[in-house]
Every structure is written in C-alpha cells, then in structure tokens.
C-alpha positions as CSV (number, residue, x, y, z in Angstrom):
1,X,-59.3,29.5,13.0
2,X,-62.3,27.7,14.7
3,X,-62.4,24.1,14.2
4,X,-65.5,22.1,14.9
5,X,-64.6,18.2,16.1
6,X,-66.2,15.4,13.8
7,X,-67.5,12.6,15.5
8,X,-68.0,9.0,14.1
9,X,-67.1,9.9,10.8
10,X,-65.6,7.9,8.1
11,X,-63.2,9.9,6.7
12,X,-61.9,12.8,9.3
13,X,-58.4,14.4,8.8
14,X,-56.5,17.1,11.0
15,X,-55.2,14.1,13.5
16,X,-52.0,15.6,12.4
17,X,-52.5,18.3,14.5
18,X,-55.8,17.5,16.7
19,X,-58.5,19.3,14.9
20,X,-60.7,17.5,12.9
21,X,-62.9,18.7,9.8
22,X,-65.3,17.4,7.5
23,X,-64.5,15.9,3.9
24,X,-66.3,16.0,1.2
25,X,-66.6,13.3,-2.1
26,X,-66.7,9.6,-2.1
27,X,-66.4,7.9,1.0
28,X,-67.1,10.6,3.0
29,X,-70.2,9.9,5.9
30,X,-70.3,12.2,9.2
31,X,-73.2,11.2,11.1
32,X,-72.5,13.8,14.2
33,X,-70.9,17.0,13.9
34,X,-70.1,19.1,17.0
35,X,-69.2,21.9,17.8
36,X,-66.6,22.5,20.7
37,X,-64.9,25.7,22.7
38,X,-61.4,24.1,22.1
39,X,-59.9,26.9,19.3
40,X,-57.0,25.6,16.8
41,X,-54.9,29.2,16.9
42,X,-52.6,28.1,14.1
43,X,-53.0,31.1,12.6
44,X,-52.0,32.0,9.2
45,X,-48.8,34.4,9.0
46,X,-45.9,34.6,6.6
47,X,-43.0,33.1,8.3
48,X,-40.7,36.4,7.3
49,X,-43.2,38.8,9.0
50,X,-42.3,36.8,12.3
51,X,-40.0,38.8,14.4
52,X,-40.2,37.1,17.5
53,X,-41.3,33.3,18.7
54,X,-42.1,32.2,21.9
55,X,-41.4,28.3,23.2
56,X,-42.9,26.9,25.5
57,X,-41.1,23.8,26.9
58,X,-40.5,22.7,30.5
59,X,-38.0,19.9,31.7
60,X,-34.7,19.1,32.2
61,X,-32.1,17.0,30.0
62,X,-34.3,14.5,28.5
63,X,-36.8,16.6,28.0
64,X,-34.8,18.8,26.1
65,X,-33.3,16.4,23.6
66,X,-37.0,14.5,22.9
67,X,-37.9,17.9,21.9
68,X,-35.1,18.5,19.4
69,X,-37.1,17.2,16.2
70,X,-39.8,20.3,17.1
71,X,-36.8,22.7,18.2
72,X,-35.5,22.3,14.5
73,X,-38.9,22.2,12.5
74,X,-39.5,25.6,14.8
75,X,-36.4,27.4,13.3
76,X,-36.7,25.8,10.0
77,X,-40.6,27.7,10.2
78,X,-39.2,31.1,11.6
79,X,-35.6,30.9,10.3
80,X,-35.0,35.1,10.8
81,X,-37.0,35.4,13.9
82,X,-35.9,35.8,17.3
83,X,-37.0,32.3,19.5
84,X,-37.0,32.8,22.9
85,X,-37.6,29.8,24.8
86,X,-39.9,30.0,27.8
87,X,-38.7,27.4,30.4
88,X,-38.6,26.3,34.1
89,X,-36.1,26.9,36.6
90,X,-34.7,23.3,37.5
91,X,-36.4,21.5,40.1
92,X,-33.1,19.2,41.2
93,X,-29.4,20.3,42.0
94,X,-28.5,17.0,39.2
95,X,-31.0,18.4,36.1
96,X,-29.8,20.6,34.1
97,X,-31.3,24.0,32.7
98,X,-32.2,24.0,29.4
99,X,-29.6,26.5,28.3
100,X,-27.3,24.3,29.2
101,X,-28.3,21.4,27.0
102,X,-29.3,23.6,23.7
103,X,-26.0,26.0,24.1
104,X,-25.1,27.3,20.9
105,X,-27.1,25.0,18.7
106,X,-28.7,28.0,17.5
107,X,-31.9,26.6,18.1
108,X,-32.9,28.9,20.7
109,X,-31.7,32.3,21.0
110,X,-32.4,33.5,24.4
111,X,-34.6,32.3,27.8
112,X,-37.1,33.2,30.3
113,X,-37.7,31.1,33.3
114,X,-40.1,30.7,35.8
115,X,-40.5,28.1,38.8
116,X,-42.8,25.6,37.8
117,X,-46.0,25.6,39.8
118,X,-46.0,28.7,41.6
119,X,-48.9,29.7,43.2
120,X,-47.4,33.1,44.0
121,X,-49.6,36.0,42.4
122,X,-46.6,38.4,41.9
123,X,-44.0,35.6,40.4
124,X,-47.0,35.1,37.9
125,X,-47.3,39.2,37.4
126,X,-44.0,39.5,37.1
127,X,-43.9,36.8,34.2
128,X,-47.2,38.2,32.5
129,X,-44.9,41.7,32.3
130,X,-41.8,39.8,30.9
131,X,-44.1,37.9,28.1
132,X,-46.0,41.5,27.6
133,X,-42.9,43.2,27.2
134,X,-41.2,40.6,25.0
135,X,-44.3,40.7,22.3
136,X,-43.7,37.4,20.6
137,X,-46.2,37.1,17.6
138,X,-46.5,33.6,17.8
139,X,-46.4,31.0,20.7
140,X,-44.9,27.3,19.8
141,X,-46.3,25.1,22.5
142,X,-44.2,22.0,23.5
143,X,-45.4,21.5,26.7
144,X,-45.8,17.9,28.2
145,X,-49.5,16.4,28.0
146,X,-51.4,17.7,31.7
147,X,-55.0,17.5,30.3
148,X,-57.1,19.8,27.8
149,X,-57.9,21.7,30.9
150,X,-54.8,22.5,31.5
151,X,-54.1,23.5,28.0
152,X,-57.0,25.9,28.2
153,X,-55.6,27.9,31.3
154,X,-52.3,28.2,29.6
155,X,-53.7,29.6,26.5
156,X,-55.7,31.9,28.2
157,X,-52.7,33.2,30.1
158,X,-50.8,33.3,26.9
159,X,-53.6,35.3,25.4
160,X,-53.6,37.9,28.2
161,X,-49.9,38.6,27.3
162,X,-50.7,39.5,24.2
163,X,-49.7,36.6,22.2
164,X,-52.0,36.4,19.2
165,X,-51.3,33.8,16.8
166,X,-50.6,29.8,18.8
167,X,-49.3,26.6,17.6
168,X,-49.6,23.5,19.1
169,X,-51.6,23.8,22.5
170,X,-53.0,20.3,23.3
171,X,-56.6,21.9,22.9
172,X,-58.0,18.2,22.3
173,X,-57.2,14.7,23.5
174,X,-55.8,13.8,19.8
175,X,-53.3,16.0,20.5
176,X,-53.2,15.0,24.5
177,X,-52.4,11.4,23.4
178,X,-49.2,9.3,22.4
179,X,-51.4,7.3,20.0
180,X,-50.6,6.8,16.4
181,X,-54.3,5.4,15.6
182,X,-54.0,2.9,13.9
183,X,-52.6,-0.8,14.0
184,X,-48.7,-0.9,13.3
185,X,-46.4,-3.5,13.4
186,X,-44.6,-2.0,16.5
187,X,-48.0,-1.0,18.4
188,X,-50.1,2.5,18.5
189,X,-48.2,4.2,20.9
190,X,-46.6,7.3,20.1
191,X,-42.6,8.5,20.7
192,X,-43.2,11.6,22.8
193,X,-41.0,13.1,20.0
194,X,-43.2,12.2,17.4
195,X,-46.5,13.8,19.3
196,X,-44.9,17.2,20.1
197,X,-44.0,17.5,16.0
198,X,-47.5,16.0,15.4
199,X,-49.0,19.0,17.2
200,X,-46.9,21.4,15.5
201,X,-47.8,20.3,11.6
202,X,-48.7,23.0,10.4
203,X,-44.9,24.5,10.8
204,X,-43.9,21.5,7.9
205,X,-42.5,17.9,8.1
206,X,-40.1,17.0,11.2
207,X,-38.5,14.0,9.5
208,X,-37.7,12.3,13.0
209,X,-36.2,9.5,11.2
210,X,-33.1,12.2,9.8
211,X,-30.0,12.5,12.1
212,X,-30.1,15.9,11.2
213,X,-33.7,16.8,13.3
214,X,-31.8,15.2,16.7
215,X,-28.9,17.6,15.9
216,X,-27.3,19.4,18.8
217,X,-25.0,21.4,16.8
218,X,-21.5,20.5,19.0
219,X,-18.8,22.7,18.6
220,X,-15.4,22.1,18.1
221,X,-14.3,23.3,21.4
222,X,-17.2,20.8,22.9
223,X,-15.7,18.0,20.6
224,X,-11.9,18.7,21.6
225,X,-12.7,18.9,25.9
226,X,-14.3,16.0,25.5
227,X,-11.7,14.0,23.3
228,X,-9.1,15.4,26.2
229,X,-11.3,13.8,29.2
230,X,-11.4,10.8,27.8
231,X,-7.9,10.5,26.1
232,X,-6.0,9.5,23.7
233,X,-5.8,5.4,25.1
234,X,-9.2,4.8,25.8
235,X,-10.4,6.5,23.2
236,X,-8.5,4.0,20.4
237,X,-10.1,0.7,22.8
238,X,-13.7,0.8,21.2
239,X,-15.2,2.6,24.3
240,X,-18.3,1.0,25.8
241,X,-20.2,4.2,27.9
242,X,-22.4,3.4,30.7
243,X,-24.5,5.7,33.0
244,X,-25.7,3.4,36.2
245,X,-27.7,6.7,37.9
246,X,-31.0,8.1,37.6
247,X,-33.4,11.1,39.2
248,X,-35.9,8.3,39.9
249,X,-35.6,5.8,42.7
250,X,-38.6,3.9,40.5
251,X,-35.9,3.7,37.5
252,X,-32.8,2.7,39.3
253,X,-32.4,-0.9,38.5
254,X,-29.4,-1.3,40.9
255,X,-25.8,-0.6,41.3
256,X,-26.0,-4.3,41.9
257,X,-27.0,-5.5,38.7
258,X,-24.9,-2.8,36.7
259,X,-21.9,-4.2,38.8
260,X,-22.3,-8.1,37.4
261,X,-23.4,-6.8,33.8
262,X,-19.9,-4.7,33.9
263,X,-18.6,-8.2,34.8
264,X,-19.9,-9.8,32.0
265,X,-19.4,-7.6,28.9
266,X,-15.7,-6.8,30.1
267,X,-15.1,-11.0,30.3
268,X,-16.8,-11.1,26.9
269,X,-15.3,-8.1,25.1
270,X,-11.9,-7.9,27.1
271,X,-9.7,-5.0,26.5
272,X,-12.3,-1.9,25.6
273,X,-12.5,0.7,27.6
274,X,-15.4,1.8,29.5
275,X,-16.9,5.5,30.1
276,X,-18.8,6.5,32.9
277,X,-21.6,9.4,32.3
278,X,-23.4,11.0,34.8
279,X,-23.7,13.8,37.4
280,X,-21.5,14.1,40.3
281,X,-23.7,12.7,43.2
282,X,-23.7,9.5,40.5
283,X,-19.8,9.0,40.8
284,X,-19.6,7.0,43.1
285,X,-22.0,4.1,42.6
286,X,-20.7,3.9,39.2
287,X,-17.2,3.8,40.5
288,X,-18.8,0.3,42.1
289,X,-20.5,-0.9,38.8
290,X,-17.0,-0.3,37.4
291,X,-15.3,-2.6,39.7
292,X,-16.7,-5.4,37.9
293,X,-15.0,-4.3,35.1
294,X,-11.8,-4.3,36.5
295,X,-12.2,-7.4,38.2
296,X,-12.5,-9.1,34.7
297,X,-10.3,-8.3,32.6
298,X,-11.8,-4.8,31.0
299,X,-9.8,-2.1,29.9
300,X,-8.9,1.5,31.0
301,X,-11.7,3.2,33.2
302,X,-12.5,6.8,32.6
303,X,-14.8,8.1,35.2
304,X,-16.6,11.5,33.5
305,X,-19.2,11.7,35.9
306,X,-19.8,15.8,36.4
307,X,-16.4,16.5,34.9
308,X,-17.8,17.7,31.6
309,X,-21.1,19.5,30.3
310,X,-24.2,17.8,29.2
311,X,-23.1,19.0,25.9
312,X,-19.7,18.1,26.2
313,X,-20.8,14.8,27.5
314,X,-22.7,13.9,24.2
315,X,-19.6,14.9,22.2
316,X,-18.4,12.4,24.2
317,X,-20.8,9.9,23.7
318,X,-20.5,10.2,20.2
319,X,-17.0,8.1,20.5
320,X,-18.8,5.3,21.8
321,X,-19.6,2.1,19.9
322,X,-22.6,1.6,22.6
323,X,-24.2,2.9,25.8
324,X,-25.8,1.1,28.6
325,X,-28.1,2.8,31.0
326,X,-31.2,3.0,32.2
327,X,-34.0,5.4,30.8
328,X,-32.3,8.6,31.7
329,X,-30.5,12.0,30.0
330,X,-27.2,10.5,29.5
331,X,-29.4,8.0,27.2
332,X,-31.2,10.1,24.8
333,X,-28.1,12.8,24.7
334,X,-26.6,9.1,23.2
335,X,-29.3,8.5,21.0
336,X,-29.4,12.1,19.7
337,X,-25.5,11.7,19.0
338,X,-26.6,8.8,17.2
339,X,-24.9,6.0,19.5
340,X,-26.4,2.8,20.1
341,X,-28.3,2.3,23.1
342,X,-29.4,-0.5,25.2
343,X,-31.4,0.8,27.6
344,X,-32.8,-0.5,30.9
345,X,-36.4,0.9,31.4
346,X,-39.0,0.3,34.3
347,X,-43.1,-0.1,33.0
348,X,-43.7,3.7,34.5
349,X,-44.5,5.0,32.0
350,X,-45.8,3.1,28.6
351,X,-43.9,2.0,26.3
352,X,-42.4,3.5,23.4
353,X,-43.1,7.5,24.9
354,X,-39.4,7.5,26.0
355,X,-37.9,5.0,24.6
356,X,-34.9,6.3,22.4
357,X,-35.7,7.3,19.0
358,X,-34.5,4.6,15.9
359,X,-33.9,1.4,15.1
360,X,-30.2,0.9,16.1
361,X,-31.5,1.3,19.7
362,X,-32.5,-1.8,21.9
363,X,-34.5,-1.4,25.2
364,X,-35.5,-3.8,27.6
365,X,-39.0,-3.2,29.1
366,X,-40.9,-5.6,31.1
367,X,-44.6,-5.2,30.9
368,X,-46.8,-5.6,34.4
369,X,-50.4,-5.1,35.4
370,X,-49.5,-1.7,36.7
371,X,-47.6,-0.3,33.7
372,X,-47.9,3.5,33.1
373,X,-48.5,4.3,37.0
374,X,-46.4,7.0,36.5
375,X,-44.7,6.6,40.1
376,X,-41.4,8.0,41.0
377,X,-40.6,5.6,43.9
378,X,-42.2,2.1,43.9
379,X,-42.8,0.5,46.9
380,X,-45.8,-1.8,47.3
381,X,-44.6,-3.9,44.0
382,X,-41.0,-3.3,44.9
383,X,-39.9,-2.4,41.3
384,X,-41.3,-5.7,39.9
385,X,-41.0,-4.6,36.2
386,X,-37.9,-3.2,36.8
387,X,-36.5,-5.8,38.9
388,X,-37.3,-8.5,37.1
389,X,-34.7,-8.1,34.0
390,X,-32.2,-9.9,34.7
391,X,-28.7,-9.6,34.3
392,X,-28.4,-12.4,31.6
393,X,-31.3,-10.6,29.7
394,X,-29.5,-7.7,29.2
395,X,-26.2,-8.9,28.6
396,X,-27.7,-11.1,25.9
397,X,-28.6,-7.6,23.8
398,X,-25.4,-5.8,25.0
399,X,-23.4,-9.2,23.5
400,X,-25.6,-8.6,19.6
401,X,-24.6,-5.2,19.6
402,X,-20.7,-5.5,20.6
C-alpha cells in the first residue's frame, strides 16, 4: 500500500501506525499534501494463509520483555504460523540471548541470529541465504528506532530475501518517535512498549495495560527450581528482591548507596528476607549491599545471582512483595511478573521509554540539562542525575510500598 504523508492538516489519522491519509467531511482542512518514498508494506493477507512470520528484534533481556506486548499481539495475528524470530548474537558474556528469556512461552518458535553490525560481505550472504531459504510471507519489525534511513536499508535487504508483505518498519518519524502527541497528564512521551505495538496496529489491539500481554508463560518446572533456590524459610518472610548490578557504568548508582538503602529497609521492615538477582560477575557487590542488611536486623539472605535462568529468575521474582534496582533486566522481568518495582534510573535516556510498565511501579528519575544523552559511561558530569538521588529519597518510596 502507498501512503502519501499529510502535512498541516486538521484532521490526519494513521499516527497509529505512522502513515497518515486524508479525511474527508466536516472538519476536515489539508492545506499541503505530499507525496513521499517511505512505503507502508502492511499488506493485506488473511492471517490463516500465513505459514511462516519473520521477527525482527535485536537486544538482550530487557529488550526482550519491553517487547512482550508485540510478541503476543504477533501470535494472536498469526496464531497457526510458524514465527521465527530473527535476532542478534549477544554482545556481553552477562546478556542473555533471546531464546533464553522467551523459552517455551510459545511466542516464538524458532531463531536465526546474526552479529549485530557486521560489515563482513559473506556473514551478510550467508544471512540473505538463511532468510531466502526460510520464505517467511510477512516480516514483523520490532527493531529499536536508528533513523528512517536506517529503516529504509533494512527493508530493502528484507525485500531482496524475498519477503513480500512488512509490518511495522519505522518508515517515518511518527513511527521513529516515543511521542504520544498530545498533552496527557503524565507527559507525551511514549513507553517503548507502547511505540513498538503502535507500529504494529494493524495486527489488532495490544492492551498493554492486561497482565496477560507481559506474559512469559513460566512453567511449572521454572516455578518449582525457583521455589527450591529460594526455600521454604525465606520464602514465608515476605521477600524483598533487590538487583544492585547493571551492563552500564552510566546506570550504576553505587554499591555504596544500595549498601545504606539495604540498611534502612531491613531496620524498618525487620525480619523479611531479602533476594539478590543478577548475573554472576554481579555476586559479589551485591553480597556488600547485603551486608547492610545483616548488620540491621534483616532476615535470611538468599544470594541467586547466576544460580538460576532469566526465566527461572522471574518465577522467582514473582514471590516478591517488591524489587529494588536500578533500570536494568532483572527490573522489567519483575514488572512483567507483575511485582512492584521501585526503580533507580539515571536521565540517559528520557523518561518514561524504559521505565517499567503500570501503575504499581515507582521510579525515581532526576531530570538534568543533559537528559537523553544516551551515554553508557558518564564522566564529565560524573553521574549527576544519577548521583544525586539520595538514599533517603529512595527509601522514602521503598517505605510506601512495604
């Protein structure tokens, strides 16, 4: 379908999905009408003539769960269809792949990966055969927002594989932005969540706001290891879990800080026990936060840091009353598990995109001059949004929430 943008008009529709057509009757006023190369390839095929889907989304852990509300709408569309996810090959020994976070939720039934970036003209041959040989008939796209030009390469490489019909390639800047449009009472910016089902509208409604689109489809064997990690004591002592690590020196508001929070919500709220989530390489500095804990008259310590899967570990987040952490995996696999978060977050990127999805959740977020600079270590400003939450701040929210 070509779509031709509308400029200045009064009444415009299609910002569901980023195309934008005239409307007719009372109201209506378009004073410019252009036409533009970006193509809307929705395409119009009966979901049960779909045999095979293609998904295109990169990313680790939290990238996988923000994308859960599309993953479902996606099988809802093409419930008999085989969805292959197309994904990268993870970047850092801590992130996990992909297949590791979706498992057997069924959303996904099999993967190809690629490393993200190559420049390499027989890695990208070699992929071109895979996609050839694969045929999907349609191509979901729930890639992150890198720019319509961006988009426009990917398409066309999609195209040259054969893939005919596309939903959801970021072709404009509607679809580009996290931007709601209009005024609201909790700002315009858009839950990255919320953008990727925006683009994808034309599948049906995602209903973010229903536990059941952020469902990651646990199994009882997932449930039962983690139940046995944590165990029987802790688990009947109202668990508090906390994850003090992160990926991103930028993000890491200190092993410091999490040490005297620890401090204070154990003197507060004596006797609960506390979980620790994380990877491995985060053990140890949250075997320091936890002293603070100890020190004050907490309960049982259970230290799950890389003894369980990412899937495992949202089981057992699940048993938590409440998790503390900064903006990280461990907190949206606790907001998709539908545990209340209060979560730490630095001004890199703007607020809301990230922040975890619902109203039970809290999040502290300080905003600066340089918010959205996007950086991964912070060094002239020394963390200043981060850095300047303080421990009382945060314990305040932890303390309405306990």
């Amino acid at each position: 379908m070509e779509c031709g943008l509308v400029l200045q008009g009064d009444d415009v529709c299609g910002v569901e999905h980023g195309c934008f057509e005239k409307h007719s009757g009372a109201g209506a006023r378009v004073e410019v009408v252009v036409q533009v190369e970006a193509r809307c390839d929705t395409g119009c095929m009966a979901a049960e003539s779909v045999k095979r889907v293609l998904v295109y989304r990169l990313g680790s852990l939290g990238d996988m769960l923000v994308a859960l509300p599309a993953l479902h709408l996606v099988a809802k569309a093409f419930p008999d269809a085989e969805r292959v996810m197309l994904t990268n090959v993870p970047v850092d020994a801590k992130a996990p792949a992909a297949a590791e976070v979706l498992g057997s939720s069924g959303l996904v039934s099999g993967y190809l990966r690629y490393a993200v970036g190559t420049r390499s003209l027989v890695e990208l041959a070699v992929l071109w055969w895979k996609l050839v040989r694969l045929r999907p008939e349609v191509l979901v796209y729930l890639g992150s927002a890198r720019g319509v030009d961006a988009a426009k390469r990917d398409a066309a490489f999609f195209r040259l594989c054969g893939v005919k019909r596309m939903v959801g390639v970021p072709l404009t800047e509607a679809m580009q932005q996290n931007f709601y449009g209009n005024e609201s009472a909790e700002g315009d910016v858009e839950p990255e969540a919320a953008r990727l089902c925006r683009n994808i509208a034309d599948l049906g409604e995602a209903r973010l706001e229903d536990a059941a689109s952020w469902d990651l489809h646990l199994t009882a064997a997932e449930h039962e290891a983690a139940a046995r990690a944590i165990g029987q004591l802790a688990l009947g002592l109202r668990p508090v879990a906390v994850s003090v690590g992160t990926k991103v020196q930028a993000k890491d508001w200190g092993k410091e800080n999490w040490r005297a929070l620890l401090a204070k919500i154990a003197a507060e709220s004596p006797g609960r026990a506390l979980l620790l989530v994380g990877s491995t390489e985060e053990s140890e500095a949250s075997e320091f936060a936890a002293e603070g804990w100890r020190q004050n008259g907490g309960g049982v310590v259970v230290n799950l840091c890389g003894i369980l899967s990412p899937r495992e570990s949202a089981a057992a987040l699940a048993r938590a009353e409440i998790f503390v952490g900064h903006d990280s995996g461990p907190m949206h696999l606790a907001a998709a598990v539908g545990t209340p978060c209060v979560a730490v977050f630095s001004a890199r990127n703007i607020p809301r995109q990230w922040f975890p999805f619902g109203k039970q959740h809290r999040v502290l977020y300080h905003h600066v001059e340089c918010a959205g600079c996007g950086l991964e270590t912070c060094i002239v400003e020394r963390k200043r949004c981060l850095m300047s939450i303080g421990v009382d701040e945060v314990m305040e929210v932890v303390g309405s929430k306990l």
